[in-house]
Structure formats: structure tokens, C-alpha cells
Backbone as numpy.savetxt, mean C-alpha at the origin, in Angstrom:
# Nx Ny Nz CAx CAy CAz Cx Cy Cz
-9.37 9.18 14.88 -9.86 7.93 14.36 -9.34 7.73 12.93
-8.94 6.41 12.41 -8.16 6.39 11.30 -9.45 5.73 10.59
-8.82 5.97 9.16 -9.91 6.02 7.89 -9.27 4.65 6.85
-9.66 4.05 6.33 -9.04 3.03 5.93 -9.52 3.42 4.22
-8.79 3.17 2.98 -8.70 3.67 1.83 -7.99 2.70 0.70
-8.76 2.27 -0.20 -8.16 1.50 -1.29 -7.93 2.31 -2.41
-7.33 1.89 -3.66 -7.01 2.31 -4.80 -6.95 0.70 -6.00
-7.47 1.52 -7.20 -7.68 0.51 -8.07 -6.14 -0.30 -8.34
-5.65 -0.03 -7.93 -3.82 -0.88 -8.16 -3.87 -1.40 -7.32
-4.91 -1.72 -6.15 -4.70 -2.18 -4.43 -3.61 -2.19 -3.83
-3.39 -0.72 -3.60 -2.99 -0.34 -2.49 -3.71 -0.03 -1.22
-3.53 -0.14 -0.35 -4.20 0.26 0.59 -3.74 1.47 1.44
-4.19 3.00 2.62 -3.63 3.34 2.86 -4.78 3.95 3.97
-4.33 3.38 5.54 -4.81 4.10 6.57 -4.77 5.24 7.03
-5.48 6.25 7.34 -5.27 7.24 7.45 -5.77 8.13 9.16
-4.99 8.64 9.34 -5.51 9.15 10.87 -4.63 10.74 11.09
-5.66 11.32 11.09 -5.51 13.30 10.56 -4.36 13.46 9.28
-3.35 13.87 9.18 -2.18 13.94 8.62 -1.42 12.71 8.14
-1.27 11.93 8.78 -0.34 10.86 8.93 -1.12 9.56 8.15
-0.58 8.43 7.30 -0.76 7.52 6.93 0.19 6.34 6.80
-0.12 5.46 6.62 0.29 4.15 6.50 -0.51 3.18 4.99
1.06 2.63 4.39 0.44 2.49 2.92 0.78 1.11 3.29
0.46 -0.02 2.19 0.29 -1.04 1.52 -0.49 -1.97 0.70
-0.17 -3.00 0.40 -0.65 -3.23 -0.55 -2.12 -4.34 0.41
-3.53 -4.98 -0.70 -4.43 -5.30 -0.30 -4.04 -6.78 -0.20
-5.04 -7.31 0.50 -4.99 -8.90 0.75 -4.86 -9.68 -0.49
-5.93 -8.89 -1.52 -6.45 -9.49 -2.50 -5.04 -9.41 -3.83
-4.09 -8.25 -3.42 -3.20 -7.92 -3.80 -1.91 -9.32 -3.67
-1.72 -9.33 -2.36 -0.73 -10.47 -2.24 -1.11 -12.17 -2.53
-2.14 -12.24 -2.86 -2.94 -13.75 -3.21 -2.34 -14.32 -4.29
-2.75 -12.69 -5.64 -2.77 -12.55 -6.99 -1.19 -12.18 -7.18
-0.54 -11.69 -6.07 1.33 -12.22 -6.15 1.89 -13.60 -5.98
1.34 -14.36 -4.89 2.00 -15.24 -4.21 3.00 -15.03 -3.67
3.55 -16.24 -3.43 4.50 -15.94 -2.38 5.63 -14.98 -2.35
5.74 -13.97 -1.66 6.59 -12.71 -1.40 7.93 -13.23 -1.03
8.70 -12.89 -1.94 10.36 -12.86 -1.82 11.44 -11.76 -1.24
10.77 -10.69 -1.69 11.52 -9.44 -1.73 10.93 -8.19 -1.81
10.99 -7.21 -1.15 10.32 -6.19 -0.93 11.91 -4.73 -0.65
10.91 -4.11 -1.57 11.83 -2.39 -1.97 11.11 -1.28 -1.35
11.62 -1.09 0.24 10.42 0.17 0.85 11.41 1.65 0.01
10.31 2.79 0.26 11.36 4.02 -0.36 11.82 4.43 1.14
12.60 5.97 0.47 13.82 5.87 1.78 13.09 7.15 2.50
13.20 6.98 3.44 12.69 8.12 4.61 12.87 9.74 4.00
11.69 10.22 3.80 12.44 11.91 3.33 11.75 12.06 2.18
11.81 10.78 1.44 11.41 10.97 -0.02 9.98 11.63 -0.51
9.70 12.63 -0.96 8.53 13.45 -1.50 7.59 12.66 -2.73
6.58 12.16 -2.38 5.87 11.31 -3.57 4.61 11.96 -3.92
4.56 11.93 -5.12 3.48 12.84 -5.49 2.24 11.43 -6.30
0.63 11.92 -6.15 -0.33 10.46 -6.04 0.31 9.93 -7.69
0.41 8.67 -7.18 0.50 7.81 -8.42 2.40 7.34 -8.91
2.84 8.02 -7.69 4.43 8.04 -8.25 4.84 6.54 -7.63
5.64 5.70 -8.20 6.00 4.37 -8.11 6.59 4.71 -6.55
6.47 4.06 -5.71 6.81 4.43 -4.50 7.78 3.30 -4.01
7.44 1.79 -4.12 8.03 0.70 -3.41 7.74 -0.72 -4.17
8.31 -1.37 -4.54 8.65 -2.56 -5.01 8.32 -4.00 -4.37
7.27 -4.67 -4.62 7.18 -6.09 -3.97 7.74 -7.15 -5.35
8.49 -8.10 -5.14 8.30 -9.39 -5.90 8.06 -10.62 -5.54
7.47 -11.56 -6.26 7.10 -12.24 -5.66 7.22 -13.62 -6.12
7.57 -14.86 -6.29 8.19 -16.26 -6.95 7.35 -16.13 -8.24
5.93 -15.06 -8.64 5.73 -15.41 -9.81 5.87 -13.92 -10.39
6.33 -12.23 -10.01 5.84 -11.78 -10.68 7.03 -10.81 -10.01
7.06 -9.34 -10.46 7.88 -8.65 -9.80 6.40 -7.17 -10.08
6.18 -6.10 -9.01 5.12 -5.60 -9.55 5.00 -4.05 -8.35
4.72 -2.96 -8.71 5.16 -1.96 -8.27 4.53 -1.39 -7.31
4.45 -0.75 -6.21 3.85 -0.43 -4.92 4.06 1.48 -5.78
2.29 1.96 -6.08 1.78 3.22 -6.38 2.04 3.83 -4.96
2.01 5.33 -4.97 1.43 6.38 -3.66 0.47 6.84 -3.96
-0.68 6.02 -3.39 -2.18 6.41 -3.44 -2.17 7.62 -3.41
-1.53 8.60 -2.58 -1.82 10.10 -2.06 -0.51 11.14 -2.50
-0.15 11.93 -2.63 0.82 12.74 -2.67 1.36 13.37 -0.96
2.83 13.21 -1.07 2.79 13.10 0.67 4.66 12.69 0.77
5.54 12.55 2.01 6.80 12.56 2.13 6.57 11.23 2.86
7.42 10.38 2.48 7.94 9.38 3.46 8.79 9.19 4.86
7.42 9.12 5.91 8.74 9.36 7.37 9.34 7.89 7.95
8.91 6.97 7.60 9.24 5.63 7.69 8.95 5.11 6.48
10.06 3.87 6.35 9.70 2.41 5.88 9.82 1.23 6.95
8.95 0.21 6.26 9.09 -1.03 7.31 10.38 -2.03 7.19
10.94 -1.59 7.74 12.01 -2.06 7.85 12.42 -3.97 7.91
11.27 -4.14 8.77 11.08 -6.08 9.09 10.50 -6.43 7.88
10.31 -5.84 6.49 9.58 -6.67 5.13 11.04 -6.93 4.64
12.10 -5.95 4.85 13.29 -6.69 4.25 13.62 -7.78 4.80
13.71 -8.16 6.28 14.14 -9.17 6.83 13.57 -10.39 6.29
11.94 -10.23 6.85 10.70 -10.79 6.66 9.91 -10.60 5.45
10.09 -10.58 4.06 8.78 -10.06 3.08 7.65 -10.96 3.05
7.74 -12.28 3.65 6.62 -13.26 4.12 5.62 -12.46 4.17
5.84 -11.51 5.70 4.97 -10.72 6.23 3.46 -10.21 5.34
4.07 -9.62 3.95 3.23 -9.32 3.38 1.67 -10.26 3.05
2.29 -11.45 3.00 1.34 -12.31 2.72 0.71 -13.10 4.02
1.27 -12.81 5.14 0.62 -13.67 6.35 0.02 -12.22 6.85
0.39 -10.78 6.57 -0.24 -9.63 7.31 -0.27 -8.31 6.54
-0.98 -8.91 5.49 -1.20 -7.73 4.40 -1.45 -6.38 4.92
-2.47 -6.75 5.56 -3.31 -5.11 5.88 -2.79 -4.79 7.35
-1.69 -5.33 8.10 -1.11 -5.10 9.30 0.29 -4.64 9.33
1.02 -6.09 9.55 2.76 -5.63 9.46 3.08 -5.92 8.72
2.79 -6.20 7.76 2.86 -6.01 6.30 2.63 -5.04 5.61
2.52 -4.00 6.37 2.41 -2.37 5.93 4.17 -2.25 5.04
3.90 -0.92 4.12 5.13 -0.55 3.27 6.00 0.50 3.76
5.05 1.69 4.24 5.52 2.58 4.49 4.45 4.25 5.28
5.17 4.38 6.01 3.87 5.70 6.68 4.55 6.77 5.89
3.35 7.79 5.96 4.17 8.95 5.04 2.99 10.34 5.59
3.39 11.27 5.10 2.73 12.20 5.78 2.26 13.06 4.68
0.77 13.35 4.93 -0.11 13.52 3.66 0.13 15.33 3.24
0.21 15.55 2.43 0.48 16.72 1.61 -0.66 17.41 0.81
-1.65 16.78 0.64 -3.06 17.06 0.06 -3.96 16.28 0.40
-4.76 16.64 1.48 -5.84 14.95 1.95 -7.04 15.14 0.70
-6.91 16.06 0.56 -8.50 16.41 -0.20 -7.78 15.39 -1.79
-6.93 14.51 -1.84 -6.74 13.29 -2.87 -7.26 11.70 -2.35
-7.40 12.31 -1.36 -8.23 10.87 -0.28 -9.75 10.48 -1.19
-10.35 11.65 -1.54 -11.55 11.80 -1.87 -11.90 10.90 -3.20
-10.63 10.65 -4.59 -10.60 9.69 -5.05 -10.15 8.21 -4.88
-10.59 7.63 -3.79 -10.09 6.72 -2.81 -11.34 5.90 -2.77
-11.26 4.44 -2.64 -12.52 3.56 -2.46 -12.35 3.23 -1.06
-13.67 3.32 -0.14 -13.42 2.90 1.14 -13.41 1.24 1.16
-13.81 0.43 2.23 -13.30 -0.80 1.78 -14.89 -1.38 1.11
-15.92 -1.46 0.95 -17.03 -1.53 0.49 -17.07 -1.35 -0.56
-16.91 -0.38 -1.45 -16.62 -0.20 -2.50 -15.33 -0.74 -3.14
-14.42 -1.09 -2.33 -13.16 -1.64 -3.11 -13.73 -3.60 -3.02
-14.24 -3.54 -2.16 -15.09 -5.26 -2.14 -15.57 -5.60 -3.17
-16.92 -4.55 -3.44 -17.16 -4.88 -4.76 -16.52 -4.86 -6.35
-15.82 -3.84 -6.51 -14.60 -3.59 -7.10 -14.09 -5.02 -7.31
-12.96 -5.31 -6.70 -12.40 -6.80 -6.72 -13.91 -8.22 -7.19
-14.49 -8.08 -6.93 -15.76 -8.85 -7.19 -15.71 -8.49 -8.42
-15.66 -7.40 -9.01 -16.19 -7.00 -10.62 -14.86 -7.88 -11.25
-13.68 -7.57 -10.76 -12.50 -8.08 -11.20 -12.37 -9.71 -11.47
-13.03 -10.47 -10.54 -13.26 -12.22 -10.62 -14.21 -12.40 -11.27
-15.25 -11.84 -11.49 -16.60 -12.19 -12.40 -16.32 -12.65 -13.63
């Protein structure tokens, strides 16, 4: 069963035993607008939590995709280059960045589930 996980940079990153899937939050691509261009990292690559991982820009901003977790990259999404729309019509879906394979889960633990990242973003508009 997969675990779903925010970070104060809103990222987002699903999780199911070992294996994850990163991107960025809904609330994330709003506060971009419209998505132009997207930089996944390259398959292989070793990211340790907090290391700049992947690149979105967007018609107003250009702005950096964190690695919530420390962990190797076994895919990128390949259809955000085609498509970087995606991000903004399917944030938290195919609009995913990249799966990667976790290297320390016990970094999950500084992670907001989505309840806490709700209110979070709420503190942020107030």
C-alpha cells in the first residue's frame, strides 16, 4: 500500500515499500502557472534529501524540483518533456517527475502527510 508525503518546498512523493514517485503539489503548479518546460534528472543519478533534483519553468517563474528523500533515480517522466502542460492538468498523477528508489525511508518521517501539508498551505494564504 503506497503512502503519500509532502515537503515544505511542495514536493510531493508516493511511496510504496522501497520505491517512490516524486513531484511537485497542486498547490505548487497554481503558484507557477502555466508550465513550459520541465528538466527530469537522468536515470542512475544518486540524490541525497534536499539535493536539487529536477527543474520546472513556468511563463512566470523558473523554480527547482528538491529530493524530498535521499535515494537513486530509476526513471524520469519522459511525456513532461513532450507534454509539461501535464504538470498543471495532473499534478499529483502524470505529472509525476520522477520514481527513484529510497536509500533511507526512516527520512520519510520528516515528511507531512497530506493533512498536515493542507493545513500548512492554509498557514501560507492566511
Amino acid at each position: 500500500m503506497s503512502k503519500l508525503y509532502f515537503t515544505e518546498d511542495h514536493e510531493w512523493i508516493n511511496v510504496d515499500g522501497s520505491d517512490a514517485i516524486v513531484g511537485i503539489s497542486d498547490y505548487a503548479q497554481q503558484a507557477l502557472g502555466d508550465i513550459v518546460f520541465v528538466e527530469i534528472p537522468e536515470e542512475g543519478r544518486a540524490l541525497a534529501k534536499g539535493d536539487e533534483a529536477a527543474v520546472v519553468e513556468s511563463v512566470k517563474a523558473a523554480s527547482e524540483v528538491y529530493a524530498p528523500v535521499s535515494g537513486t533515480v530509476v526513471a524520469g517522466n519522459s511525456a513532461l518533456e513532450e507534454e509539461p502542460a501535464l504538470v498543471n492538468t495532473a499534478s499529483q498523477s502524470d505529472g509525476w517527475f520522477f520514481r527513484m528508489q529510497l536509500s533511507d525511508p526512516a527520512e520519510l518521517e520528516g515528511l507531512m502527510d497530506e493533512a498536515a501539508y493542507a493545513t500548512y498551505i492554509q498557514g501560507l494564504d492566511g
